[in-house]
N, C-alpha and C positions, 0 to 999 in steps of 0.2 A: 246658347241660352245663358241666361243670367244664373251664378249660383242661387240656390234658392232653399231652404227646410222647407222640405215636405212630410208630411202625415202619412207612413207607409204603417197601416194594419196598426194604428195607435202608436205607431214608433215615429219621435219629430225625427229627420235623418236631411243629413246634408245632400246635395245633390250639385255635381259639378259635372259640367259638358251631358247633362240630363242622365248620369248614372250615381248611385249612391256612391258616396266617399268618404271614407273612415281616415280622417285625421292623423297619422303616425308623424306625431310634430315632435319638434324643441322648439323651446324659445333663447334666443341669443342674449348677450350681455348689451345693458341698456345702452351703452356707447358703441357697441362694432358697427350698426350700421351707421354711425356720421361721417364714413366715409370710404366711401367706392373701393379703395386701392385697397383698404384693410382687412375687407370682407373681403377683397380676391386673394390676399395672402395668407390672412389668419381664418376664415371661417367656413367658405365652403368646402375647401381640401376636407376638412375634419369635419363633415358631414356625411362624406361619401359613401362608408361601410357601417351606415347605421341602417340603415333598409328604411332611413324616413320618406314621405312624400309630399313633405309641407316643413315651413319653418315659419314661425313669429318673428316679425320682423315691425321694431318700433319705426314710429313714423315723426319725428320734433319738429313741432310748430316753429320753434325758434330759430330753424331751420329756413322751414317752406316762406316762413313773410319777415325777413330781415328788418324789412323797411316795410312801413302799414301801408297793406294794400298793394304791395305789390308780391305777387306772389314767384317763386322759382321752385320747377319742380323737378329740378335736375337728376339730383338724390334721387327720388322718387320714382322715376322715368330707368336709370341704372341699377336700382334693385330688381326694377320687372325685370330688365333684359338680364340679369347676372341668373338671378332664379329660372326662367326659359333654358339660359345655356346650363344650367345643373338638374334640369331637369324637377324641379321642386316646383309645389305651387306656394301660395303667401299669403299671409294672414297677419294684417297690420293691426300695431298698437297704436291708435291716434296718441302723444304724448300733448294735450293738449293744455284745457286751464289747469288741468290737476293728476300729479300724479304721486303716488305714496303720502295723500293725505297733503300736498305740498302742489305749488303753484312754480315749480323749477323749471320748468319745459317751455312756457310763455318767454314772447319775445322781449327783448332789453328794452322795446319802445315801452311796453308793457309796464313791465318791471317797475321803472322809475317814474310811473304816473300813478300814484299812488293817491291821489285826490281825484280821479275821472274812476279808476281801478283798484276800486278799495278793499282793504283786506279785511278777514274772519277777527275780530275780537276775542278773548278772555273775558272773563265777567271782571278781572280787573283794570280794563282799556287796555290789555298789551295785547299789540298787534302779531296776529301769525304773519307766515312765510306761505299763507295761504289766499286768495281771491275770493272773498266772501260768492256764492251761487245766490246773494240776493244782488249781485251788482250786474246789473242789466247788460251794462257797456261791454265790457265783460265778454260777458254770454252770447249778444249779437256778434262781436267778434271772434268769438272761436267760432260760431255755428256758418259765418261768412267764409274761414278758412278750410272748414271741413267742405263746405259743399263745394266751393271751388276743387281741394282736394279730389273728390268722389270723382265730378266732372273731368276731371284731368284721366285719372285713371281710367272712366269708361272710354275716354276718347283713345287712350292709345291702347286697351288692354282688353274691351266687351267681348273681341271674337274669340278671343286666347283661354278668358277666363283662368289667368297667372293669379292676380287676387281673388279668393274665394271666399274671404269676410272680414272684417275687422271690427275691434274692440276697439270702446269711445272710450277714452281717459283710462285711466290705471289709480285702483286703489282708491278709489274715493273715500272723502269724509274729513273729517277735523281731529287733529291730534292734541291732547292736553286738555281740551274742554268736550265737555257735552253739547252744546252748542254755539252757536256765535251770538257774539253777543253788541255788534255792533249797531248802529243806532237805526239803522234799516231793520236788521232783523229785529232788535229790540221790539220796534214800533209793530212789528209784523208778528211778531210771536202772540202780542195781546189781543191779535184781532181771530175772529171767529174760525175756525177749518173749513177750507174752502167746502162748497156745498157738492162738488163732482167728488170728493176724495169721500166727504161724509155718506153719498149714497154706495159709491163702490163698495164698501167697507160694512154698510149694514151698521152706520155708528148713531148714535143721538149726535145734535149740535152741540157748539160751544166752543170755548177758547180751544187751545192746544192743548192747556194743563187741565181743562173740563172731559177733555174727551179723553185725552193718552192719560192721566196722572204722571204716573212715575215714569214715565217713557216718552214722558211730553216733547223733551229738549231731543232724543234722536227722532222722536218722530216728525218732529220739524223740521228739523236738518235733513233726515231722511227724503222728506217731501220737496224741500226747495233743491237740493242735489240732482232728484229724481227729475223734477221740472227742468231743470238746465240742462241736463243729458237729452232728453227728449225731444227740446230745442234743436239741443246741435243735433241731435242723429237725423232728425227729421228731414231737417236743413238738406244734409247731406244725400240721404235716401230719394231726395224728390228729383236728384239729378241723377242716379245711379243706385237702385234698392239692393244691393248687398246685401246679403243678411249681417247687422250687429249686434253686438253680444257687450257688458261690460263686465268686471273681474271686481273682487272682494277680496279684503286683505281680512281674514277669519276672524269670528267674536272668540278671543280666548283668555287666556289669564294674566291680568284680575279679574276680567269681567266686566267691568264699566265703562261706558261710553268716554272714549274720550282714551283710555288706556291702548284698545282697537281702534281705530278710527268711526267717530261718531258720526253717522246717515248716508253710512256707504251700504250697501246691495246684501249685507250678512241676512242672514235663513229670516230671523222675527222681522227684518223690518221690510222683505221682499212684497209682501200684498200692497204696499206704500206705493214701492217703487214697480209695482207691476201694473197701478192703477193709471198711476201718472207719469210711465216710459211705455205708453205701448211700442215703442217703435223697437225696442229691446228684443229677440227672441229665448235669451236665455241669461240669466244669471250667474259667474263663473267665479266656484272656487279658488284661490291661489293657495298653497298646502305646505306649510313647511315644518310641520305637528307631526309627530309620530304616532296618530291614531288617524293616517288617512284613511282606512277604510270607512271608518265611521262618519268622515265628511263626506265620501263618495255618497254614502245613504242618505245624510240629511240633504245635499245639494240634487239628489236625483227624484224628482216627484211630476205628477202629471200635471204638465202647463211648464216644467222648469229641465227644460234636457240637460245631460250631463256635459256640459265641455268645462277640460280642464287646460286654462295656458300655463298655467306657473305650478310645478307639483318637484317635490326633492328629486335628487338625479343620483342618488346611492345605491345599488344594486339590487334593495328591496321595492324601487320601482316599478321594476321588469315584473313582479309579481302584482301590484298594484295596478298596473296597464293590462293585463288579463282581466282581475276583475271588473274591472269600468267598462272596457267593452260587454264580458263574458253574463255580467249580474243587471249593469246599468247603460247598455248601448249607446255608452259615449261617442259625441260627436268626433270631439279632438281628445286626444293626453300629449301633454307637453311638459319635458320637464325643462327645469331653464338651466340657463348656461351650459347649452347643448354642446356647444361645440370643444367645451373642454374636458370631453368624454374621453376624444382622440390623444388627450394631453398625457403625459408624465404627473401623477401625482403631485408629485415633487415639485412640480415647477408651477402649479396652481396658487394664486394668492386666494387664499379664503379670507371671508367677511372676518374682521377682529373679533375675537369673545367677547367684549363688553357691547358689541353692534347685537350679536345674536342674540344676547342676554337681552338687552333692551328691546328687541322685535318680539323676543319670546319663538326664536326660531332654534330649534334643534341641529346642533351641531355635526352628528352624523349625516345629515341633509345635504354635504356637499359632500362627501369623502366618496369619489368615485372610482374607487378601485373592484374591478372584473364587472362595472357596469355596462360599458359599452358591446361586451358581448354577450349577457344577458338582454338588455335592451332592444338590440339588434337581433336578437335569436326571438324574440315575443315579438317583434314588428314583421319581423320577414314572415312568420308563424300568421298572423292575421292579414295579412294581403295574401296569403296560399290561401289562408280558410273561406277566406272572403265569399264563394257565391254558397258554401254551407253554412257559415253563419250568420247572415244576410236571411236567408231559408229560415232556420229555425229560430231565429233570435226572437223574443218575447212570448215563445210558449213553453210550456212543461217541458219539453223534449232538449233544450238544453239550459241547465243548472252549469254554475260558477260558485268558488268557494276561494276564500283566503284567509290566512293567518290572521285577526286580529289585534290580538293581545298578546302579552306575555306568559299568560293563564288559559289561552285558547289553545285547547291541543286536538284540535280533529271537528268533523263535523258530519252530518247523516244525514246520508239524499234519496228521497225515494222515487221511483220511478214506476211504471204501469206493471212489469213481473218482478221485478228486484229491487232489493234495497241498498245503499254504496255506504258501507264506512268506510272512512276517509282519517288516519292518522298522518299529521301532522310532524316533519320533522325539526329537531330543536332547531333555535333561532341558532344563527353562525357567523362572526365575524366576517363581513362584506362576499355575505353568501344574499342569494334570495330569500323569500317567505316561500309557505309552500301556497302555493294557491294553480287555477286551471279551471277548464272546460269541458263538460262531459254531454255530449251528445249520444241522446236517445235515437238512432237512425231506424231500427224498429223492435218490436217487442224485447230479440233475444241479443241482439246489435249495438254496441257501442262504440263512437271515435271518442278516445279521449286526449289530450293536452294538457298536458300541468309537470311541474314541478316539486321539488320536498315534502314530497308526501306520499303515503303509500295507502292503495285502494284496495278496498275487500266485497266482494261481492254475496250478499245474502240474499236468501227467501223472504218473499215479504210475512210478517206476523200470524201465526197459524199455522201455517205452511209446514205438515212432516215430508221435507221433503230437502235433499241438499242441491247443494248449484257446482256446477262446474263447466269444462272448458271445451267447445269444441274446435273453436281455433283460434289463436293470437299469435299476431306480428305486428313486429313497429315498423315505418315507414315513414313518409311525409305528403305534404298533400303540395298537389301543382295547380293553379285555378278551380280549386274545391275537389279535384278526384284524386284520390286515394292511389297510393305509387309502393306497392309492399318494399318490404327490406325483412330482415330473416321472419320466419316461424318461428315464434319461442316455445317450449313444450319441457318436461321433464321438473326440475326444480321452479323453472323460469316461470311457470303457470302460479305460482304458487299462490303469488299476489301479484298485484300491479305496482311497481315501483318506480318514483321518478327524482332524478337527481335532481345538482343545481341549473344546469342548463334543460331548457323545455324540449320534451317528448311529446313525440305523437305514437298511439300504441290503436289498433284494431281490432276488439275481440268480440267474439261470437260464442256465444252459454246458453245451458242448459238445464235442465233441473231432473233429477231422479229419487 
């Protein structure tokens, strides 16, 4: 069967070879896959002992159609079979007309036709390094390369199902302006919003700047981006329905269009692009902000599933990956530049400080030291839990919690007879956050999972009455059942405490 999101009990959930599949991705460095021999030498080795079962892997137009119109799908054809022999499924990145706001990825024929393929303006005629989304030409030709793509892949890959979805372009939007300002869009900006976007929306008519005001210019950009995506995915979908998804490079600081890239997929401008991308299933984070949590919660809403491809890969990840599944039943987490987890510090080239300055990406976001065994310890951890959290995910019966802040020290969960407080240990130099999973298996019954943080069990409000222990042991779990390892009792009862690396504990209480 084809992969496909399905609607399991209100939950969107992936479905590959017709069973649910929880994502335990990376995404690779945007050059390893250009070539066969480099991902056999540098990239799959150092995948091996992360207990992934999927990896993002870009796919460059620049690539697939050297010469127009003729396609080669060689690359393409060697990453399935490389992924089968490593056992991993794939989840490509089309690198098509646009990626990081930029039109890099498009072929040289491309390129140098700059009057057929015209590029996004400034309001002062200086041209980006961007393919304007009102240029037609354009857009019929990537939407011609994708679906050839799509095609390709069903014909050698439908029964295997090795691809399980991919992402249309990367990063979309315009950098330096709020919108384009070239003489297509000029002309197009003055005329009315279209009448399908006005009814979706519940908006009155009028120009762009009559309906959006002050949001006119990304809400334009927003809409004509959104249109051209939709084109191409479509395109592609009619030869092969994949489910795809596109990524957002975050609204953050200064704030203005144009600083983030203007009328790409961010949280405000999504009802835009959800009106006019149905073919879209979800809209995806990319995170390299140190208040991920708080994107997980804005990016996770009904109608909008959680998958994350691009998220920091530093060891407070591994705590971050608990919540997405444990609070917001992420599709995928993926952190990028996966595969230099298995590396030497040391020997890692990181982005220059004046690139992270200028993306406004956080420096600790690459420093991955004791990540790969935190990582691996949370992924291995969610394919054991897999048919229990599957089971109770989106009811009462199990709660997720993580560090937010620097000022967040703990948090309080209650349950049907008990209440959990939950202390929070300090933040630590390339340690995790505390974060986990607490399932309610029945009244007096708990499994739990988590990290730095220590658990206290009470009486719920009113209650003369105290709690205590009738038994606990930690263990682990093997296809969702429970595998004891000792009995703790004496001191050991005291509280529930979990280091840097993730625990699984079993306890059983009572009250007197």
């Amino acid at each position: 069967m084809i992969p496909e999101i399905r609607n399991d009990n209100g939950i969107e959930t992936l479905y590959v070879n017709d069973k649910p599949f929880l994502a335990l991705s990376g995404e690779i460095h945007n050059s390893s896959a250009s070539n066969l021999d480099f991902m056999e030498k540098n990239v799959w080795s150092n995948l091996k002992d992360l207990n992934m079962n999927s990896v993002i892997i870009p796919i460059y137009w620049e690539q697939v159609e050297k010469k127009e119109g003729v396609y080669d799908f060689s690359l393409v054809e060697g990453l399935i079979h490389q992924a089968r022999q490593n056992h991993m499924k794939l989840i490509f990145l089309w690198f098509g007309l646009w990626k990081n706001a930029e039109s890099m990825y498009v072929p040289g024929w491309m390129k140098k036709d700059t009057a057929t393929y015209f590029r996004a303006k400034k309001v002062t005629g200086e041209p980006l390094n961007t393919i304007s989304p009102l240029c037609e030409a354009a857009i019929e030709k990537d939407a011609s390369a994708f679906r050839s793509l799509l095609r390709f892949i069903r014909e050698i890959d439908e029964q295997e199902s090795t691809v399980i979805t991919i992402q249309v372009e990367n990063e979309i939007g315009l950098l330096g302006t709020e919108r384009d300002y070239s003489n297509a869009a000029n002309e197009a900006f003055e005329q009315a919003v279209p009448e399908h976007l006005i009814s979706a929306l519940g908006l009155s008519c009028g120009t762009w700047k009559e309906v959006f005001g002050k949001e006119a210019e990304e809400s334009f950009m927003a809409y004509y981006f959104a249109k051209a995506v939709e084109q191409i995915t479509k395109a592609g979908r009619n030869e092969y329905p994949l489910p795809c998804y596109t990524n957002a490079w975050l609204k953050q600081y200064p704030w203005f269009a144009g600083s983030y890239p203007s009328g790409g997929p961010v949280v405000h401008m999504q009802s835009i692009w959800r009106a006019t991308a149905p073919s879209l299933f979800t809209f995806a984070p990319d995170i390299y902000v140190p208040y991920v949590p708080q994107i997980l919660d804005e990016y996770h809403y009904e109608g909008n599933p959680l998958f994350i491809p691009e998220v920091r890969k530093d060891a407070v990840t591994a705590s971050y990956c608990l919540y997405a599944f444990g609070k917001h039943h992420a599709i995928c987490y993926s952190p990028f530049g996966i595969e230099e987890l298995a590396m030497d510090p040391d020997a890692i080239d990181k982005p220059p400080m004046e690139v992270m300055v200028a993306l406004n990406i956080d420096p600790s976001a690459f420093d991955i030291e004791g990540s790969k065994a935190y990582l691996s310890r949370v992924y291995q951890l969610m394919e054991d839990m897999k048919p229990v959290y599957l089971k109770y995910r989106g009811t009462p019966k199990l709660q997720s919690y993580v560090r937010k802040s620097e000022t967040d020290y703990g948090t309080f969960l209650e349950f049907e007879k008990y209440d959990i407080q939950i202390a929070y240990s300090p933040r630590m130099p390339r340690k995790p956050l505390a974060a986990g999973m607490i399932y309610e298996l029945d009244s007096d019954k708990f499994l739990m999972i988590g990290m730095m943080s220590t658990l206290t069990f009470r009486p719920k409000a009113g209650e003369n009455v105290k709690v205590d222990v009738i038994h606990f042991e930690e263990g682990e779990l093997k296809d969702g059942e429970w595998i004891p390892g000792r009995t703790l009792n004496g001191d050991e009862k005291m509280s529930v405490r979990f280091g840097d690396i993730a625990q699984c504990y079993l306890i059983e209480l009572y009250k007197y």
